[in-house]
N, CA, C and O atoms as a DFTB+ gen file, in Angstrom:
456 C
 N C O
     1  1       0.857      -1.161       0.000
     2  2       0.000       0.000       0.000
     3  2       0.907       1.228       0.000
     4  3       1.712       1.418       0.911
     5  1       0.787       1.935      -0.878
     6  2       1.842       3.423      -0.900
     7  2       0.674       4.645      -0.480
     8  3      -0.406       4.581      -1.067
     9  1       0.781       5.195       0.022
    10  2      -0.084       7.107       0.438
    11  2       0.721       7.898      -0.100
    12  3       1.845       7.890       0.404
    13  1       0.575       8.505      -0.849
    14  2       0.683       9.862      -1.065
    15  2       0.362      10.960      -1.230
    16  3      -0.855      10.967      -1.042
    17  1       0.899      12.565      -1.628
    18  2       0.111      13.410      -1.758
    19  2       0.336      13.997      -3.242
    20  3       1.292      14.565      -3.770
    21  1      -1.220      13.543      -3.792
    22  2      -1.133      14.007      -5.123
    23  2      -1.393      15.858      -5.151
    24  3      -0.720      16.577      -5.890
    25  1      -1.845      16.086      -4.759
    26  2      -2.442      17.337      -4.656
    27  2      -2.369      18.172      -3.171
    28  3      -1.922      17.658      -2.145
    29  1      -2.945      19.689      -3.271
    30  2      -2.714      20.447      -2.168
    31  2      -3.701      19.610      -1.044
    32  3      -3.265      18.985      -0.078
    33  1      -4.846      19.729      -1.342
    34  2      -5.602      18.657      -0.610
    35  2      -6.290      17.428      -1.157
    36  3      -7.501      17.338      -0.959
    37  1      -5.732      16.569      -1.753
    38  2      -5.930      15.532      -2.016
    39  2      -4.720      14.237      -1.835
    40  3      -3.595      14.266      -2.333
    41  1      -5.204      13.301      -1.124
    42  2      -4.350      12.451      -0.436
    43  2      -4.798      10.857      -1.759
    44  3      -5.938      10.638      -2.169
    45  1      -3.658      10.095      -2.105
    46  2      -3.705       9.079      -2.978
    47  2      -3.385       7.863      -2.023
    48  3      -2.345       7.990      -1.376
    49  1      -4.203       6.559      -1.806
    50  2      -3.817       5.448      -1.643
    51  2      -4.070       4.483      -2.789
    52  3      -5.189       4.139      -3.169
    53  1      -2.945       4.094      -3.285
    54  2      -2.459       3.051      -3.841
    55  2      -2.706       1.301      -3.714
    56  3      -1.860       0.767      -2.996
    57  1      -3.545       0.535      -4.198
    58  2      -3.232      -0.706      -3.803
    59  2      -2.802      -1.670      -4.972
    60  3      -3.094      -1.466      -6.150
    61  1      -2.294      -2.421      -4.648
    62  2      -1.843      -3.548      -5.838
    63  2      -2.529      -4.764      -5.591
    64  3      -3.075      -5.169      -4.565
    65  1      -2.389      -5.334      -6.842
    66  2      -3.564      -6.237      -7.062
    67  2      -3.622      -6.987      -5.878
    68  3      -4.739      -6.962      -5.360
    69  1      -2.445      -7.903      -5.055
    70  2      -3.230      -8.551      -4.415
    71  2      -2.919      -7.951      -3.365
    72  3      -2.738      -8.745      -2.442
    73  1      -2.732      -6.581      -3.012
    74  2      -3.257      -6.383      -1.654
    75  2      -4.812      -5.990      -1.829
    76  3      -5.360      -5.713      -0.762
    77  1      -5.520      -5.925      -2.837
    78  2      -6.971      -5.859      -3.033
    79  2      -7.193      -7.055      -2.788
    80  3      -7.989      -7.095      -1.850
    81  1      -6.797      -8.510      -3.274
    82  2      -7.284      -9.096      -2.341
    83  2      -7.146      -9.816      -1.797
    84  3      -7.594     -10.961      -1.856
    85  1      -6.136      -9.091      -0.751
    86  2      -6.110      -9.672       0.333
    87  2      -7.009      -8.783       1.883
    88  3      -7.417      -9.188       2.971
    89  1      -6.978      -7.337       1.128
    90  2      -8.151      -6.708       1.786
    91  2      -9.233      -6.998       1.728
    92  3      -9.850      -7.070       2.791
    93  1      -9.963      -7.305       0.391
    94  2     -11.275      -7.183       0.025
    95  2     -11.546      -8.679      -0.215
    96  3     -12.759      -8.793      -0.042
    97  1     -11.078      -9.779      -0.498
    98  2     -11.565     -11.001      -1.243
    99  2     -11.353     -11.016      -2.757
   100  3     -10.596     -11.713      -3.431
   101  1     -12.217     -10.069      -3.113
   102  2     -12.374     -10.186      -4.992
   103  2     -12.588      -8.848      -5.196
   104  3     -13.200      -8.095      -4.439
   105  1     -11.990      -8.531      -6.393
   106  2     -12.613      -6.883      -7.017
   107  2     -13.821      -6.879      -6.698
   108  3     -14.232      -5.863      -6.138
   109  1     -14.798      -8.032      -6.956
   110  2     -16.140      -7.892      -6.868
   111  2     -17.118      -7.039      -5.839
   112  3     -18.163      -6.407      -5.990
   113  1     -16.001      -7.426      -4.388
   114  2     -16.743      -6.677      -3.632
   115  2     -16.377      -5.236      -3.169
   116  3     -16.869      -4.657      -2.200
   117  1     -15.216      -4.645      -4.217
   118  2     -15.477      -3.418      -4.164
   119  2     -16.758      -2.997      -4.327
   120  3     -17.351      -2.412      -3.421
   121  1     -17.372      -3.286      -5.644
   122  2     -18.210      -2.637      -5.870
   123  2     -19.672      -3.068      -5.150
   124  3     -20.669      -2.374      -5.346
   125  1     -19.698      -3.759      -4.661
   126  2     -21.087      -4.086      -3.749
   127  2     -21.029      -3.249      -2.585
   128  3     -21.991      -3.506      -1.861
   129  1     -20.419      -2.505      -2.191
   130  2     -20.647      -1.514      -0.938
   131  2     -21.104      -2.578       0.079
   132  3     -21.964      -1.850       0.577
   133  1     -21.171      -3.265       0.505
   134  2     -21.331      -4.067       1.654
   135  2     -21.012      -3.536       2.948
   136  3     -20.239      -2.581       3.027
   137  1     -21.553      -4.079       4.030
   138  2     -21.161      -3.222       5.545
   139  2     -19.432      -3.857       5.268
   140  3     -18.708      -2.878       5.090
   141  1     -18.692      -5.068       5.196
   142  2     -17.579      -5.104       5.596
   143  2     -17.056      -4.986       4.392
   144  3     -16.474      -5.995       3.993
   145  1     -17.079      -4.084       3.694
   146  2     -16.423      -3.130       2.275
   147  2     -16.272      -1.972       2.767
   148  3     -15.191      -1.472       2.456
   149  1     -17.312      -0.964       3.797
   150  2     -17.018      -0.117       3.933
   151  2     -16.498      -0.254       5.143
   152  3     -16.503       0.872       5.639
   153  1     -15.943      -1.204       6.071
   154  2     -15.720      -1.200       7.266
   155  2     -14.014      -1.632       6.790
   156  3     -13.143      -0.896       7.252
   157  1     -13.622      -2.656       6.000
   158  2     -12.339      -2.565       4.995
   159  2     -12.110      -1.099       4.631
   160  3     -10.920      -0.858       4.831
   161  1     -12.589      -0.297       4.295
   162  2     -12.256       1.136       3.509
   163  2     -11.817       2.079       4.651
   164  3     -10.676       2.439       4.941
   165  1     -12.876       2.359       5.171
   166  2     -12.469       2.656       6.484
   167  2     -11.692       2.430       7.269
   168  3     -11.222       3.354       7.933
   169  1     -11.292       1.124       7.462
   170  2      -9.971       0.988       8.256
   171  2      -8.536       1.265       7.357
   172  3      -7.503       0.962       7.954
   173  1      -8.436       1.639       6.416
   174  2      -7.727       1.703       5.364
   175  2      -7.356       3.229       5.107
   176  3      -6.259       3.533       4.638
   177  1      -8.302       4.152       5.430
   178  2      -8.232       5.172       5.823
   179  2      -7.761       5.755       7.128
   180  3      -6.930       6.656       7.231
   181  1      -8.357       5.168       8.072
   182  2      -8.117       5.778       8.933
   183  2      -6.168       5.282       9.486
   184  3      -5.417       5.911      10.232
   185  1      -5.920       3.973       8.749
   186  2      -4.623       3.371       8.687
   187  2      -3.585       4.723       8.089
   188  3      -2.621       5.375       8.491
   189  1      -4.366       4.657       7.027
   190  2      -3.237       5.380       6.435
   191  2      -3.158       7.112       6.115
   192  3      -2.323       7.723       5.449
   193  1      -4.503       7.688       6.946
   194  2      -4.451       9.042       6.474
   195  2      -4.478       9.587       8.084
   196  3      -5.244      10.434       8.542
   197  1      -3.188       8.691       8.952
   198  2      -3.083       9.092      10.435
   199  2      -2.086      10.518      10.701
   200  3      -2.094      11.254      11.687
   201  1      -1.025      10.639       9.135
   202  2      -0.577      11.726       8.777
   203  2      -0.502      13.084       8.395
   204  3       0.293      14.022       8.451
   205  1      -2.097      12.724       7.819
   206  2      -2.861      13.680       6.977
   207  2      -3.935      14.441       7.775
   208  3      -4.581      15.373       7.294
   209  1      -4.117      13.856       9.351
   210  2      -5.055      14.343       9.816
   211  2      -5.660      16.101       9.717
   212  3      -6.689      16.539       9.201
   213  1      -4.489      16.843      10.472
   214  2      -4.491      18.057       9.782
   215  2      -4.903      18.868       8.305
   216  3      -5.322      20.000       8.061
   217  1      -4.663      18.043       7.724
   218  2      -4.857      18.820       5.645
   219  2      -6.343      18.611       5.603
   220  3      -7.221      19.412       5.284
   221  1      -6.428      17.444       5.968
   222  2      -7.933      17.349       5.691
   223  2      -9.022      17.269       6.633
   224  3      -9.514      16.278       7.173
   225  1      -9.400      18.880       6.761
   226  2     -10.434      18.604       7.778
   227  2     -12.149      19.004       7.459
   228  3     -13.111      18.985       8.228
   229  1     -12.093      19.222       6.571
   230  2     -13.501      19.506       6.246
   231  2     -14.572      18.622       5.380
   232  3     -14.156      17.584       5.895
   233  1     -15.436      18.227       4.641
   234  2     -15.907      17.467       4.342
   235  2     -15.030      16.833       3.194
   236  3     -14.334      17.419       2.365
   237  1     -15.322      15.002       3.422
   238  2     -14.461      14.799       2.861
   239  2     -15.381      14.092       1.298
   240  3     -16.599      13.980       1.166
   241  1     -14.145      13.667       0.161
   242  2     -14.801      12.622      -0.597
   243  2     -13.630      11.853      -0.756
   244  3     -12.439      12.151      -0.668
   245  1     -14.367      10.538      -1.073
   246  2     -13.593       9.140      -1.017
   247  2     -13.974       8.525      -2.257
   248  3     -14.959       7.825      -2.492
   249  1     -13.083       8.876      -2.980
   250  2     -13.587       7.757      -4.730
   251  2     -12.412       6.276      -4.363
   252  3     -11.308       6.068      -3.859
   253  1     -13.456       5.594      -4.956
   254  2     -12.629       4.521      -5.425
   255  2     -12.226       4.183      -6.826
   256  3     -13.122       4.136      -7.668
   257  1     -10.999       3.943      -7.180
   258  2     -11.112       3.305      -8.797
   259  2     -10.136       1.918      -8.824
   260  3      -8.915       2.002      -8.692
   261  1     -10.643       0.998      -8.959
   262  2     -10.050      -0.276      -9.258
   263  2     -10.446      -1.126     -10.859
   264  3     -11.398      -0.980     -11.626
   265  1      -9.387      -1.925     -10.898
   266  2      -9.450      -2.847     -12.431
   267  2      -8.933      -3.802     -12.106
   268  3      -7.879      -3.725     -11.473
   269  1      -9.587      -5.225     -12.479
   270  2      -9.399      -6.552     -12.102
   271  2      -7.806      -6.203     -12.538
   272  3      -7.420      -5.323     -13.308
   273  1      -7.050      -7.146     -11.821
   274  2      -5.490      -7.254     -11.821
   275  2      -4.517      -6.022     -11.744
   276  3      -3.289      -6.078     -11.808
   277  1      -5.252      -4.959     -11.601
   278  2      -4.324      -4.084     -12.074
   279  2      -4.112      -3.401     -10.109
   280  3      -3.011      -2.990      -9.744
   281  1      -4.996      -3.413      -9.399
   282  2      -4.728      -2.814      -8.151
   283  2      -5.947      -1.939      -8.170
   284  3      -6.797      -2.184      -9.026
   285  1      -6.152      -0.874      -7.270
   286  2      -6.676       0.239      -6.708
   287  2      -6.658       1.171      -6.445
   288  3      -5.726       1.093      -5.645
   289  1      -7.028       2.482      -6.424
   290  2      -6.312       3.535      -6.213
   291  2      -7.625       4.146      -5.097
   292  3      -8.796       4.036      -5.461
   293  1      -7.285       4.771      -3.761
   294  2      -8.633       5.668      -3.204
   295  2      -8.285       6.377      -3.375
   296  3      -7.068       6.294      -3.535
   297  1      -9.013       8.039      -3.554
   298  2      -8.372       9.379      -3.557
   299  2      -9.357       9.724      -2.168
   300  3     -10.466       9.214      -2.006
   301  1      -8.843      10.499      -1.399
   302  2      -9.545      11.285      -0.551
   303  2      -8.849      13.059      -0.985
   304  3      -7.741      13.502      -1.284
   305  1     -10.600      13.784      -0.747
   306  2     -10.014      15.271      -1.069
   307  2     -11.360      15.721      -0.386
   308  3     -12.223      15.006       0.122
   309  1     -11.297      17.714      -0.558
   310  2     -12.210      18.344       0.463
   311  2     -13.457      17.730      -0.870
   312  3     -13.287      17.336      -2.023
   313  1     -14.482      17.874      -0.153
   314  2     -15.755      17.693      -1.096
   315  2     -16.072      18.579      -2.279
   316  3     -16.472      18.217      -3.386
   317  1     -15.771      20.070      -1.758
   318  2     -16.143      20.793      -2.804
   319  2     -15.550      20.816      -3.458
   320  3     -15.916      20.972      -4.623
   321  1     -14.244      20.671      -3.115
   322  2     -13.066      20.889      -4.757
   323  2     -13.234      20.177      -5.848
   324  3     -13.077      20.594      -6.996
   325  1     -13.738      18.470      -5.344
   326  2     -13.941      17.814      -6.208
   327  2     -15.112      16.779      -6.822
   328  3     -15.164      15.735      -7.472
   329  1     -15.883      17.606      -6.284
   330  2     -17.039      16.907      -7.091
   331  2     -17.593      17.296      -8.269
   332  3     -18.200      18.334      -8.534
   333  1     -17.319      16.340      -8.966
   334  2     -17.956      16.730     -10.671
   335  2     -19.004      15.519     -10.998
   336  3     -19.251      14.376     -10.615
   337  1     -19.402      16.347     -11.812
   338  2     -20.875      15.558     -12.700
   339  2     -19.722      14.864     -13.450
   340  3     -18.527      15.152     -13.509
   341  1     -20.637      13.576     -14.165
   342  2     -19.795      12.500     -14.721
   343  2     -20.542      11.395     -15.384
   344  3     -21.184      10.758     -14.549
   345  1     -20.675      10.957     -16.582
   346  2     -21.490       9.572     -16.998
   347  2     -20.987       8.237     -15.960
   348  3     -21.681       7.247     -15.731
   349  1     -19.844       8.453     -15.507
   350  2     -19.209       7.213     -14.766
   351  2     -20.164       6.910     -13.249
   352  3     -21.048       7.731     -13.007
   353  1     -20.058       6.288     -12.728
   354  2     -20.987       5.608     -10.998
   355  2     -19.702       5.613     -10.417
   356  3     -19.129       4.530     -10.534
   357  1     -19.125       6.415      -9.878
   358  2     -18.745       6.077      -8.509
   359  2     -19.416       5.794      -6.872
   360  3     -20.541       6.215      -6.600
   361  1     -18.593       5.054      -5.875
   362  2     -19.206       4.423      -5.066
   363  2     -18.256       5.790      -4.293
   364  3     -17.114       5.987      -4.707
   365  1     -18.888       6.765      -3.059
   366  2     -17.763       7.682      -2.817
   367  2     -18.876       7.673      -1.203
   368  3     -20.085       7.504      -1.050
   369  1     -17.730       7.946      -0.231
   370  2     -17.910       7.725       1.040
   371  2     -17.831       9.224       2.013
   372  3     -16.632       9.416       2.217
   373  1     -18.610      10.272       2.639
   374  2     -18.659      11.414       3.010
   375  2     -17.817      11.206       4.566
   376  3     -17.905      10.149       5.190
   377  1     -17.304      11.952       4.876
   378  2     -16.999      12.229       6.296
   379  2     -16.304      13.547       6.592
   380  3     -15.206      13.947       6.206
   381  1     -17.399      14.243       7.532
   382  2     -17.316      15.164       8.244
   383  2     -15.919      15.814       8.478
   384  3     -15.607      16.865       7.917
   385  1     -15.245      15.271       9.169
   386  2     -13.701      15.229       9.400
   387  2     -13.067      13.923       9.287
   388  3     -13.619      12.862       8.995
   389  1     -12.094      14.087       9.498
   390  2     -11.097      12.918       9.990
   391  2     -11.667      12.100      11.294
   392  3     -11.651      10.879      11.445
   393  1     -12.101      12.950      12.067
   394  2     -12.359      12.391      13.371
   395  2     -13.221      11.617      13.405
   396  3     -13.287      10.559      14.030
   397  1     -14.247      12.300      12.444
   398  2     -15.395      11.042      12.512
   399  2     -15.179       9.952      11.325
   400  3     -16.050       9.112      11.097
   401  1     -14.338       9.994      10.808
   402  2     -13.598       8.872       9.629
   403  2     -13.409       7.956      11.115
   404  3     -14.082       6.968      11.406
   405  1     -12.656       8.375      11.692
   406  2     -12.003       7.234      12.705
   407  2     -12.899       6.543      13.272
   408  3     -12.934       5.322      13.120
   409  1     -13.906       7.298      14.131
   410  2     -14.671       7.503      15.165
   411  2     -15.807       6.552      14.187
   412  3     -16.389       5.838      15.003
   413  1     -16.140       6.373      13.329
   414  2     -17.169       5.589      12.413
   415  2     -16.496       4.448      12.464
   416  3     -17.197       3.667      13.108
   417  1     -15.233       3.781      12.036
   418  2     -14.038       2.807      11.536
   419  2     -14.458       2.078      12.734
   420  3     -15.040       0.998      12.633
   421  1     -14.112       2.779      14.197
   422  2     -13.969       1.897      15.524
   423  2     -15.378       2.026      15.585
   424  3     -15.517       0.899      16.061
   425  1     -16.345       2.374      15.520
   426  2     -17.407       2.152      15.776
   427  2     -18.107       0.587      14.902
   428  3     -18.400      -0.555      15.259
   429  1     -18.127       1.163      13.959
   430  2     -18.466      -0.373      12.842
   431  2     -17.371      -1.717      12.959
   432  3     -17.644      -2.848      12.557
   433  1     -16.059      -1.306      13.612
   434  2     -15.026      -2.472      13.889
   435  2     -16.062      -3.397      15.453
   436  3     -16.366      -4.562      15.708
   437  1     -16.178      -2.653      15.821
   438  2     -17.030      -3.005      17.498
   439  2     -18.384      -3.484      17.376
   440  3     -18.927      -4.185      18.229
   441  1     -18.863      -3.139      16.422
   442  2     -20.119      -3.554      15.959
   443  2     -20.012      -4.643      15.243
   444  3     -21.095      -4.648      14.659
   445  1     -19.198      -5.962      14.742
   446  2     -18.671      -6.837      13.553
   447  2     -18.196      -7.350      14.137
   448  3     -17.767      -8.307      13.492
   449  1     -17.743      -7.441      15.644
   450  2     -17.196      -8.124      16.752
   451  2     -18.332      -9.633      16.948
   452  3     -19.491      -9.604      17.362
   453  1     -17.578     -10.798      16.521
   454  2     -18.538     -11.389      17.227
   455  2     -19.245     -11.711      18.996
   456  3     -20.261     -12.392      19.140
């Protein structure tokens, strides 16, 4: 998994094919939004944007873009900068701040507890 910063406020995580799945199972369930897809995403975030807390504090967006074999990419950025109209479906995840990125992550981790 690599993080970086593509932009002033936009943060890039990187995945390769099989750390998709070894996170997720199958590309497949990227795209099903499932409770433990977004509870995977989420912890994935809050893993890796423990750096970034500061840059990004206002509403956030979370695109995903993945291709069988090829890996994954999440972008997180402020909401307004980047939301555009688009023929494409993205699956994109809102959070308030960072804090409640986290604060959701451990919440739904505790909740999935058997």
């Amino acid at each position: 998994m690599t993080v970086y910063k593509a932009d002033r406020n936009k943060i890039k995580i990187a995945l390769s094919d099989s750390e998709v799945i070894a996170f997720f199972g199958s590309y497949k369930r990227i795209t099903d939004m499932s409770g433990s897809t977004r509870l995977t995403v989420a912890l994935i975030l809050k893993e890796s944007l423990s750096d970034y807390a500061e840059e990004l504090s206002d509403d956030l967006l979370v695109e995903i873009r993945a291709r069988e074999k090829s890996g994954c990419v999440i972008t997180v950025s402020q909401t307004e900068n980047r939301r555009q109209k688009t023929e494409k479906t993205y699956y994109c995840l809102d959070f308030a701040d960072f804090h409640d990125l986290a604060d959701g992550a451990a919440r739904l981790y505790l909740s999935r507890k058997p």
